[in-house]
Residue, then its C-alpha position, 0 to 999 in steps of 0.5 A: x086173200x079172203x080170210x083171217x091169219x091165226x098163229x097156232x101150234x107149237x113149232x119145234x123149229x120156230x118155238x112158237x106158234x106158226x101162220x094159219x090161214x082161216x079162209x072162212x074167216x072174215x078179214x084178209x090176209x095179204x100174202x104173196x103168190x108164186x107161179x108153181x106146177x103141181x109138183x112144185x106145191x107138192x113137194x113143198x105140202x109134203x116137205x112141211x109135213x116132213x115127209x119125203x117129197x115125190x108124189x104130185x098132189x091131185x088138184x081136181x077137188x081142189x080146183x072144183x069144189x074150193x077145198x080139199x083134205x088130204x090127211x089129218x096133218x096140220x098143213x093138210x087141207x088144201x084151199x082154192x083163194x081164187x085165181x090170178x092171171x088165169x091159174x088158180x091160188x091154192x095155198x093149204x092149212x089146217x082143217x080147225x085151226x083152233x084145235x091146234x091150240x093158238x100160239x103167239x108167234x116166236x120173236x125171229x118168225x115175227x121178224x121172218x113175217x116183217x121181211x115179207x111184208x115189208x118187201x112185198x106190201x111196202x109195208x112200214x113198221x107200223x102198218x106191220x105192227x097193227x096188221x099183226x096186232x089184228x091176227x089171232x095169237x099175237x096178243x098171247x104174247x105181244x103188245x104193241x111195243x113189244x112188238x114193234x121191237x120185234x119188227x125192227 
């Protein structure tokens, strides 16, 4: 999808910084897609503000305008990618990624996002290593080696 992956904020579960989508951004990002309802999203927007899931989301702006923030959370501003197969790709981020303060990504949440990209894109060590290498944050802490090491 269109836009650019950054890693920032300080996650207490991760220790270290999380994935960000700047859909403004140029660049891509690949990503993976999954066939939702509006409750679904719903619960998994409110799970990762730990908040208790319950109440759907009102997709409309969203859907309209192309964005629509809903709190001043740092997954709280939901984000219309385009459309797949006749249903519209929201996915949510920051408002200002860069007021989260970038953070390189921990050492199992590099691993985490090697899986995932070597399962859905076929990705090989290496091509996750440049992909990652050309996303904001990594460099706070990672070289190519290091990061290889990391994605094996």
């Amino acid at each position: 999808m269109a836009g650019r992956l950054t890693f920032a904020w300080e996650s207490p579960t991760w220790g270290g910084g999380i994935a960000f989508h700047e859909p403004d951004a140029d660049g891509s990002v690949l990503a993976c897609a999954y066939l939702v309802t509006t409750g679904q999203l719903s619960d998994v927007l409110a799970q990762e503000m730990w908040r208790d899931p319950g109440a759907d989301l009102d997709l409309t702006e969203v859907v309209s305008t192309g964005r629509h923030t809903i709190g001043p959370g740092r997954y709280e501003t939901l984000h219309l990618a385009g459309e797949l197969d006749g249903h519209p790709v929201v996915t949510f981020s920051a408002t200002d990624v860069n007021a989260l303060g970038l953070r390189a990504p921990a050492p199992p949440y590099v691993a985490t996002i090697a899986r995932g990209l070597r399962v859905t894109h076929q990705l090989t060590d290496d091509q996750i290593v440049d992909y990652l290498l050309g996303c904001r944050g990594v460099d706070l802490a990672w070289d190519r080696r290091s990061l290889a090491g990391a994605v094996r």
